[in-house]
C-alpha positions as CSV (number, residue, x, y, z in Angstrom):
1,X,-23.4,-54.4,18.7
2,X,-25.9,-51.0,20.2
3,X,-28.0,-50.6,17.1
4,X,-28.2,-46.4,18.8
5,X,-25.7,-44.1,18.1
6,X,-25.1,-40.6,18.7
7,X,-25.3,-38.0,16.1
8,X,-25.2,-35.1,18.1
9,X,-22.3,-35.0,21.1
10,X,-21.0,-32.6,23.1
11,X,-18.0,-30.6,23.4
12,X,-15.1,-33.2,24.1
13,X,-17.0,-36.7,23.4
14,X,-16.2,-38.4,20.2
15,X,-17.4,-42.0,18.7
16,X,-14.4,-44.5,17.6
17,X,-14.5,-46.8,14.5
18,X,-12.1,-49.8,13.6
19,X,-12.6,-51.1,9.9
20,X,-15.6,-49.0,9.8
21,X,-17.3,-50.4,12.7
22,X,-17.9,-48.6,15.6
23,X,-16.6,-49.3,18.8
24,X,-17.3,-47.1,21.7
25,X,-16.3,-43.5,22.7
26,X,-13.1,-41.7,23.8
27,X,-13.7,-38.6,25.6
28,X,-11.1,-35.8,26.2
29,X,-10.5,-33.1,28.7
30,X,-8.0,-30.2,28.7
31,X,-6.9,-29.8,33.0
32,X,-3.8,-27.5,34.4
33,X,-0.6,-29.1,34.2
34,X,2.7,-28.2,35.3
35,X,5.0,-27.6,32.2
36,X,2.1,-27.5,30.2
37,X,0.9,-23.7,29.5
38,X,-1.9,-24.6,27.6
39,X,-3.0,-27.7,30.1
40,X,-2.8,-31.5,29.5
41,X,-5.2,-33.4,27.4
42,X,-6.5,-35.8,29.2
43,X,-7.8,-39.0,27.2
44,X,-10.6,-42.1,28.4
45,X,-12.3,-44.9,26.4
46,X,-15.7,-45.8,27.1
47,X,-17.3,-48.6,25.6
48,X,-20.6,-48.5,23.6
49,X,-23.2,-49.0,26.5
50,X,-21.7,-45.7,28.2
51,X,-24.4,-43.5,28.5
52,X,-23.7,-39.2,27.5
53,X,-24.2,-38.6,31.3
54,X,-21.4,-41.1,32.8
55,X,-19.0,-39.6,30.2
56,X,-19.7,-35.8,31.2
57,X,-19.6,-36.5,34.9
58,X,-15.9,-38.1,33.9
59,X,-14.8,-34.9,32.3
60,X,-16.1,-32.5,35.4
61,X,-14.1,-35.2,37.9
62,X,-11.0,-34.3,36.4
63,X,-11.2,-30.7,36.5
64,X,-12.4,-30.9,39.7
65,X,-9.6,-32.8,40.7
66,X,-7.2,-31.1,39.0
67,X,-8.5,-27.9,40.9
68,X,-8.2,-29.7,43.8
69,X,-4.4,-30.4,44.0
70,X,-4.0,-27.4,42.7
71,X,-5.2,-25.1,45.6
72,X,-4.1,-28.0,48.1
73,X,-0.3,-27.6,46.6
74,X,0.0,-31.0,45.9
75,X,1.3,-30.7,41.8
76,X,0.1,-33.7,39.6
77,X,2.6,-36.3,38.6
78,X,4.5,-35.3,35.2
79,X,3.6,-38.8,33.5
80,X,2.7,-38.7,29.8
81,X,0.5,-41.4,28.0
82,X,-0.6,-41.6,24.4
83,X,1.2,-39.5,21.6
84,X,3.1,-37.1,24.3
85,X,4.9,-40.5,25.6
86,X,5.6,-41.5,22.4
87,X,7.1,-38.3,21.3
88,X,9.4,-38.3,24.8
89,X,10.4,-41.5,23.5
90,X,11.6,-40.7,20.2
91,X,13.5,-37.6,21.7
92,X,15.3,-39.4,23.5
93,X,16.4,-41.8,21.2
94,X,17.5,-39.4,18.3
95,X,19.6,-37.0,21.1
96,X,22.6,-37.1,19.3
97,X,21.8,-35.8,15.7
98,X,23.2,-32.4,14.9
99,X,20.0,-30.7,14.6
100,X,17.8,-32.1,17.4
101,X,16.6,-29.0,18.4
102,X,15.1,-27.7,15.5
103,X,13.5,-31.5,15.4
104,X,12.5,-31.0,18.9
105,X,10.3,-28.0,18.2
106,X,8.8,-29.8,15.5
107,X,7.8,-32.5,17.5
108,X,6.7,-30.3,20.0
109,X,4.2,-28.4,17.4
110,X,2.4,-32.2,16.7
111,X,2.6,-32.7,20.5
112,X,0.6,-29.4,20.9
113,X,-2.1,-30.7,18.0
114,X,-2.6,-34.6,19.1
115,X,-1.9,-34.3,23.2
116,X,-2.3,-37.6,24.7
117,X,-4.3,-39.3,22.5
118,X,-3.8,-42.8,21.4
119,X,-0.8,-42.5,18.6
120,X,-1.9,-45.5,16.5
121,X,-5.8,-43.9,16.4
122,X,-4.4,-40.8,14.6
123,X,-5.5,-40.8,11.0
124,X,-3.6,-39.6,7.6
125,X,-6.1,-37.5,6.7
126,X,-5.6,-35.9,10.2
127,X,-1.6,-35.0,9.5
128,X,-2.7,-33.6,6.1
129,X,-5.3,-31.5,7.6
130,X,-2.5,-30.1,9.7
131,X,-0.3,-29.4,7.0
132,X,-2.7,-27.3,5.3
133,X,-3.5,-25.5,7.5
134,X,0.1,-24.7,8.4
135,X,0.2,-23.8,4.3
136,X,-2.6,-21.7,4.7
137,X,-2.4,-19.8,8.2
138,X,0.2,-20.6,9.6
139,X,0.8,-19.1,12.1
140,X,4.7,-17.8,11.3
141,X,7.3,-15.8,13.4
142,X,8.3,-12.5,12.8
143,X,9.4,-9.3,13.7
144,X,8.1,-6.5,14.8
145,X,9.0,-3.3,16.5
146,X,12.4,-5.7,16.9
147,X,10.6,-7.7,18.7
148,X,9.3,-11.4,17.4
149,X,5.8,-12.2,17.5
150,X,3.3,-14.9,15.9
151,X,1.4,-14.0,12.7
152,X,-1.6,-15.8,11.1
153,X,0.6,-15.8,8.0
154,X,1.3,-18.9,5.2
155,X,4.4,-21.1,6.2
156,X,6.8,-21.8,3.3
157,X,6.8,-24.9,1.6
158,X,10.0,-25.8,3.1
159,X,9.3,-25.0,6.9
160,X,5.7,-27.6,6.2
161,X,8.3,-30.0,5.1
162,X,10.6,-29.8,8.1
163,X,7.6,-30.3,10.2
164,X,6.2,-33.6,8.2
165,X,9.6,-35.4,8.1
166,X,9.9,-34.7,11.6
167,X,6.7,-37.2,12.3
168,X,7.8,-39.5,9.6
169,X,11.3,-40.2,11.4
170,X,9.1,-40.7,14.3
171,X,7.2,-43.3,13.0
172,X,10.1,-44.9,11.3
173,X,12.1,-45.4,14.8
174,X,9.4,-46.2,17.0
175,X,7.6,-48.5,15.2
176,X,9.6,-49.6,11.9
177,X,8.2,-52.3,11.1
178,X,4.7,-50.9,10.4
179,X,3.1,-49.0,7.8
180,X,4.2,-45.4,8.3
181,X,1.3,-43.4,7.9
182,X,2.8,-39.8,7.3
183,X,4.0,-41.2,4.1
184,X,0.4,-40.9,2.6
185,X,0.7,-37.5,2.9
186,X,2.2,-36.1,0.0
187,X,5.0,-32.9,1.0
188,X,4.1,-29.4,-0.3
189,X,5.3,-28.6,-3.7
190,X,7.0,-25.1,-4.2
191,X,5.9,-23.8,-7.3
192,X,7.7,-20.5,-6.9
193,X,10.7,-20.5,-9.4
194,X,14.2,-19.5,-8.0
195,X,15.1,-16.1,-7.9
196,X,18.7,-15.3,-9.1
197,X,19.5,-12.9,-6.4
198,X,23.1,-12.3,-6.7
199,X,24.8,-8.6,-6.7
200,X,28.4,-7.9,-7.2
201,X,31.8,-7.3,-4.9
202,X,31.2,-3.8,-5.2
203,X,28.2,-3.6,-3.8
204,X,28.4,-5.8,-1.5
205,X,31.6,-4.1,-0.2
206,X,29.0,-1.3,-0.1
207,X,27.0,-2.9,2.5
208,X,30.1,-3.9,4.3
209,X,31.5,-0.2,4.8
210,X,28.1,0.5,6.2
211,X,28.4,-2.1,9.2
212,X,30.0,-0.9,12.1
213,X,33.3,-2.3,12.8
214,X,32.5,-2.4,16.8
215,X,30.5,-4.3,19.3
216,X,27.1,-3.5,21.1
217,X,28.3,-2.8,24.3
218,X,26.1,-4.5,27.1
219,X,24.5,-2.7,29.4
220,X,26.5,-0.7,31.6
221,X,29.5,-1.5,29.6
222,X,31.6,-0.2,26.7
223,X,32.0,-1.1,23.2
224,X,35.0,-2.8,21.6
225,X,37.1,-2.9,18.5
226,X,35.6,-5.7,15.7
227,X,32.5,-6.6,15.1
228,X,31.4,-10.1,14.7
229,X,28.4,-9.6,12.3
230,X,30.4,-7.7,9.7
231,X,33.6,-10.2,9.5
232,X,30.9,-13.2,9.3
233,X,29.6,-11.2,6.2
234,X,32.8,-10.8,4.7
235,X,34.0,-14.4,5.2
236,X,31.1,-15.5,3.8
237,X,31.4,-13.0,0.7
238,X,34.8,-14.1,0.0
239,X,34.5,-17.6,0.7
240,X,30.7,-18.6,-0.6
241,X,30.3,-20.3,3.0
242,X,26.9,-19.9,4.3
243,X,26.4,-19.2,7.7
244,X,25.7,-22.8,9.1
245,X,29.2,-23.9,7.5
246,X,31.3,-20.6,9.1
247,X,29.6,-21.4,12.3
248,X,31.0,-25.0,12.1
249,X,34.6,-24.1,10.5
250,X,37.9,-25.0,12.4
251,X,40.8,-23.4,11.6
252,X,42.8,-26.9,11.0
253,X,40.1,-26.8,8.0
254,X,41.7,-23.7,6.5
255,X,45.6,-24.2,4.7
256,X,46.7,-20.7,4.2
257,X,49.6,-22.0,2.0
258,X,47.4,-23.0,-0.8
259,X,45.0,-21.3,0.1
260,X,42.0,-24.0,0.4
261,X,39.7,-25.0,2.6
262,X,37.4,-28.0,3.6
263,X,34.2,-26.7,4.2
264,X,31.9,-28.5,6.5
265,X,29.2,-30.4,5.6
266,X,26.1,-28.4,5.1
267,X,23.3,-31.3,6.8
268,X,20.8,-30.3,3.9
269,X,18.1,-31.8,2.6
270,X,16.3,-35.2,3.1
271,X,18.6,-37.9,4.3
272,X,18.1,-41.0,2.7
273,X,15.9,-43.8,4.5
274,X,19.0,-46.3,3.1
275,X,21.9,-45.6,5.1
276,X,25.2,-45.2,3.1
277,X,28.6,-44.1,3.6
278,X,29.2,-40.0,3.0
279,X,31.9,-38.8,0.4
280,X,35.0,-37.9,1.6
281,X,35.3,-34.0,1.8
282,X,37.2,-32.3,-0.8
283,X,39.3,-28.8,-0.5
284,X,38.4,-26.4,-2.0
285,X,40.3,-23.5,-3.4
286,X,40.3,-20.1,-1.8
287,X,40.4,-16.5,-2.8
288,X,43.9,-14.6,-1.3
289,X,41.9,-11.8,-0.6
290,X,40.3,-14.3,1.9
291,X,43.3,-15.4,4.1
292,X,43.1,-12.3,6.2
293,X,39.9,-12.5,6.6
294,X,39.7,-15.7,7.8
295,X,43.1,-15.0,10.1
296,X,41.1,-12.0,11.2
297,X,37.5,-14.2,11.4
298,X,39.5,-16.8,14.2
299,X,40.9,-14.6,16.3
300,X,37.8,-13.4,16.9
301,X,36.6,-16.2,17.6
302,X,33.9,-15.9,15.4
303,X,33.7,-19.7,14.5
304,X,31.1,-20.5,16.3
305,X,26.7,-21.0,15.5
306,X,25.1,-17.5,15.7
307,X,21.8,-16.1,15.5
308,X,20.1,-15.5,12.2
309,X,18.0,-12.9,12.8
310,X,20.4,-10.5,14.5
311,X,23.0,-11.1,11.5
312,X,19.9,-9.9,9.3
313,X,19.0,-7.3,11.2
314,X,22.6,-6.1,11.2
315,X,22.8,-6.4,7.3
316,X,19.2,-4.5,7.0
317,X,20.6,-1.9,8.7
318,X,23.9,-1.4,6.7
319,X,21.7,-1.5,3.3
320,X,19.0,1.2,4.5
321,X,22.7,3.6,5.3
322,X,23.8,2.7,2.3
323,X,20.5,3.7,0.7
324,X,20.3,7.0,2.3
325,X,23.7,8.3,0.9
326,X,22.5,6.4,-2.5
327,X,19.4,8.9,-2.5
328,X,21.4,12.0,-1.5
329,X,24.0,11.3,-4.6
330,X,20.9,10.6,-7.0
331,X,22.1,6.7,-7.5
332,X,19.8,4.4,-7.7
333,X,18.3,2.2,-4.3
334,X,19.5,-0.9,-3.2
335,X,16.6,-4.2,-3.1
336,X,16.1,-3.7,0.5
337,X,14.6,-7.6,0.5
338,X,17.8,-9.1,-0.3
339,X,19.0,-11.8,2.4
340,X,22.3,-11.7,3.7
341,X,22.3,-14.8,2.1
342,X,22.0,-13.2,-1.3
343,X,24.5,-10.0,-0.5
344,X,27.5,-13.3,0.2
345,X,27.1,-16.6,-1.1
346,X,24.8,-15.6,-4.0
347,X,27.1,-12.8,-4.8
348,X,29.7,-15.1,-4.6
349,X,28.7,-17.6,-7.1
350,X,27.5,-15.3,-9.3
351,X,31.0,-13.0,-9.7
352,X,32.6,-16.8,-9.9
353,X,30.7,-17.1,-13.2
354,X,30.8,-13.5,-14.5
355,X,34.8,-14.5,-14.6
356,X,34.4,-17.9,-15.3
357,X,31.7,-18.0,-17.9
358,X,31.6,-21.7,-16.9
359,X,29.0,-23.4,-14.2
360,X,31.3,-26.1,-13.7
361,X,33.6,-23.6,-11.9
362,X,30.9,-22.3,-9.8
363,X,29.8,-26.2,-8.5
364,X,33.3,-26.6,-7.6
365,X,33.8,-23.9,-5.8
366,X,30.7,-23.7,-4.1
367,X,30.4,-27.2,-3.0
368,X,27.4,-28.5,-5.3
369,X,26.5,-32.3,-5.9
370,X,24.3,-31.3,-8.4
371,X,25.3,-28.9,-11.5
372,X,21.9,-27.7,-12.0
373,X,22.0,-26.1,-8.1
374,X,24.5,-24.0,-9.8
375,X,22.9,-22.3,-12.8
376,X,20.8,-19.9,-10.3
377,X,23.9,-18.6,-9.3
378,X,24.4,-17.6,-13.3
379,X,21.4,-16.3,-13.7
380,X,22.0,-13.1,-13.0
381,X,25.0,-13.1,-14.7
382,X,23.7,-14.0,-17.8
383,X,21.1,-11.4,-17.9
384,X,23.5,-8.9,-17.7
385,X,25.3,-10.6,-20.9
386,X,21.9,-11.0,-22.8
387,X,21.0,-7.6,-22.2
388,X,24.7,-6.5,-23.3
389,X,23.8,-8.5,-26.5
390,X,20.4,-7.1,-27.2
391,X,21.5,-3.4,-26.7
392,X,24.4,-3.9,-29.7
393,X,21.7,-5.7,-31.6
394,X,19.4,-3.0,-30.8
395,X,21.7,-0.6,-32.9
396,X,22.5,-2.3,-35.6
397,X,18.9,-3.1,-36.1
398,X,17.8,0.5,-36.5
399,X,17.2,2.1,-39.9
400,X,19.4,4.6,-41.1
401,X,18.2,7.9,-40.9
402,X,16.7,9.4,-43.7
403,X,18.8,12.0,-45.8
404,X,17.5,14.3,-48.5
405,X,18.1,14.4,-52.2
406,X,20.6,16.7,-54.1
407,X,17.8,17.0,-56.4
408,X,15.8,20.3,-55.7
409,X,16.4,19.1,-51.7
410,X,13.4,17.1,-51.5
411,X,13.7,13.7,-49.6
412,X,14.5,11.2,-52.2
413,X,17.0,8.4,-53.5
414,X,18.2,7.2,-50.0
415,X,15.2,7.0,-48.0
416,X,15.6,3.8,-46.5
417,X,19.1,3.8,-45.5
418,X,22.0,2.0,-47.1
419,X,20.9,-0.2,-50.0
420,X,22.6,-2.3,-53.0
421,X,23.1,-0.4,-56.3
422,X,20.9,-1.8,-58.8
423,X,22.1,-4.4,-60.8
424,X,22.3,-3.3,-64.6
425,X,20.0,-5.5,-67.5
426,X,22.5,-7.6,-69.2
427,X,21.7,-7.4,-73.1
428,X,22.7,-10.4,-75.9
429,X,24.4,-7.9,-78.3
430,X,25.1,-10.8,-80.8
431,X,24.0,-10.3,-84.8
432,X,21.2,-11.8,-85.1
433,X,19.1,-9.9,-82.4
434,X,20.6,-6.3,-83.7
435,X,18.0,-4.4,-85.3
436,X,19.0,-3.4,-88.9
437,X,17.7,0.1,-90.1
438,X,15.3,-0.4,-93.3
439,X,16.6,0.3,-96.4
């Protein structure tokens, strides 16, 4: 073993250790690529008698080259080694799941972070550094000016989640016989407690009034009866379907006679590592208010996955018209932060209990395994009853007002409001404790 190492190397040269030992040097270097916007990272091993100069001269071959076939036309081959092969890999063995694009982009993201290096070199503490930083920084979509832009802004809890699992499941079906290494990294906790975020039918009929009942005509051509955005809200008011279900719904799911339906399963959540068969799907019962609307919501053809954003941007709209006759009438303003979300299903739920008074009602109908998924739904419910509660208490805890005496008018006798008489002195008026007059 060289005795020398090191300490100070430059940009793109790094030393390797197994069990603490080291072993050599792996040297990187970022070069154009086609399909690769930000170039391919380019990965080499050298062993421990490599001297600083041999590795440098390594790195300015391969941009030269890369140059090279660049000006000369010649494109390089698309071959993939290290941790982009692998990911290519597990792509194409998980094709067929129902969200494998969203898992996709995720692997894509830990593409971007570990390029070609060598996937069984990549360290724990390496992923959690990642996930911080995606806690932290982000960055995170959004719009602006209607138009969708990255921000250095904190990623939820959730989103960090997504992106972990997504490297786990690699791990699991490439190599699943071996320690998975993304399970020493513990998920991000979400400390914020759940908001209870449901309105009422009237004001979310409020909203709905405000959504135009026509499309965006393309450009150069004219708009149309119906609007897709405002019968998706209403099915999903009067049904409690989110919008991944209504985009999945068939209308054999739907029996207008009953009326029920069997809502499609909502792929949420963390799918067990132990494979077991999934419950058979119960019907649910519907509202008759919502048979038209769902007759209305298929020939429409609405049935079908839809963008989230635009559907948002639609409802933010309707609730900042709504507002605007709100402030002309002197009413108070509509929570402009609400989520469509919280305008249908959340709504939804939490009218089910208002009439209900019973949570078991509200898992039924909205599909819960669990009963305690349901009590945010209450939530807002029940404030409304507490603070029913506490007003009457209010007034019969206040004093009675004071009232003035009939003597000379002065405030006296009932001061403090409505007492007991008081009680009289009971007196033994037997013989022996009469007091006889002296003779």
């Amino acid at each position: 073993m060289v005795s020398s190492v090191h300490l100070d190397l430059p940009e793109g040269v790094q030393q390797t250790f197994r069990d603490g030992t080291w072993r050599g040097y792996r040297v990187t270097v970022r070069v154009p690529w086609p399909g690769y916007p930000k170039g391919r990272l380019l990965t080499k091993r050298f062993p421990q008698t490599a001297t600083l100069n041999e590795m440098i001269a390594w790195r300015e071959d391969q941009r030269v080259d890369a140059r090279r076939r660049a000006l000369a036309g010649t494109p390089l081959p698309a071959v993939v080694v290290g941790f982009a092969e692998d990911a290519e890999r597990y792509l194409g063995a998980v094709q067929t799941m129902p969200q494998f694009e969203q898992r996709r982009y995720h692997i894509k993201l830990w593409v971007d972070l570990f390029g070609e290096r060598d996937t069984r070199a990549i360290a724990s503490h390496e992923i959690r550094a990642q996930r911080d930083r995606w806690r932290l920084r982000g960055p995170k979509w959004i719009f602006e000016d209607d138009q969708r832009v990255l921000k250095p802004l904190p990623l939820s809890a959730q989103e960090v989640n997504l992106r972990l699992r997504a490297l786990e499941n690699m791990w699991t079906v490439l190599w699943p016989n071996d320690p998975n290494i993304v399970r020493d990294v513990p998920e991000c906790v979400d400390d914020r407690e759940p908001l209870a975020r449901g309105q009422s039918f009237a004001l979310a009929y409020e909203i709905l009034d405000k959504m135009p009942d026509t499309t965006t005509p393309t450009k150069g051509g004219a708009a149309e009866i119906g609007s897709l955005s405002r019968i998706r809200f209403e099915t999903m008011l009067l049904t409690g379907l989110t919008h991944k279900q209504i985009g999945m719904l068939k209308e054999t799911d739907v029996d207008y006679r009953i009326p029920s339906v069997i809502a499609p399963r909502r792929l949420k959540g963390r799918v067990s590592r132990r494979a077991r068969p999934h419950k058979t799907r119960q019907a649910r019962q519907l509202l008759p208010a919502a048979v038209p609307v769902l007759q209305k919501f298929f020939a429409m053809g609405a049935n079908r996955p839809f963008s989230r954003s635009s559907f948002w941007r639609t409802v933010k709209r309707a609730v900042h018209a709504a507002n605007v006759e709100r402030a002309a009438l002197g009413l108070p303003q509509l929570d402009e932060t609400l989520r469509p979300y919280d305008w249908t299903r959340h709504t939804f739920g939490t009218e089910v209990y208002r009439t209900a008074n019973n949570l078991k009602t509200v898992q039924e109908l909205l599909g819960h395994s669990d009963i305690n998924q349901s009590a945010i739904y209450a939530q807002s419910a029940v404030r409304e009853e507490t603070a029913a509660v506490l007003a009457e208490l209010d007034k019969r805890a206040r004093r009675a007002p004071p009232r003035a005496s009939r003597r000379g008018g002065r405030l006296g006798g009932n001061i403090g409001g409505n007492v007991s008489p008081p009680k009289t002195t009971c007196f033994d008026r037997s013989p022996r404790l009469v007091k006889r007059p002296k003779p």
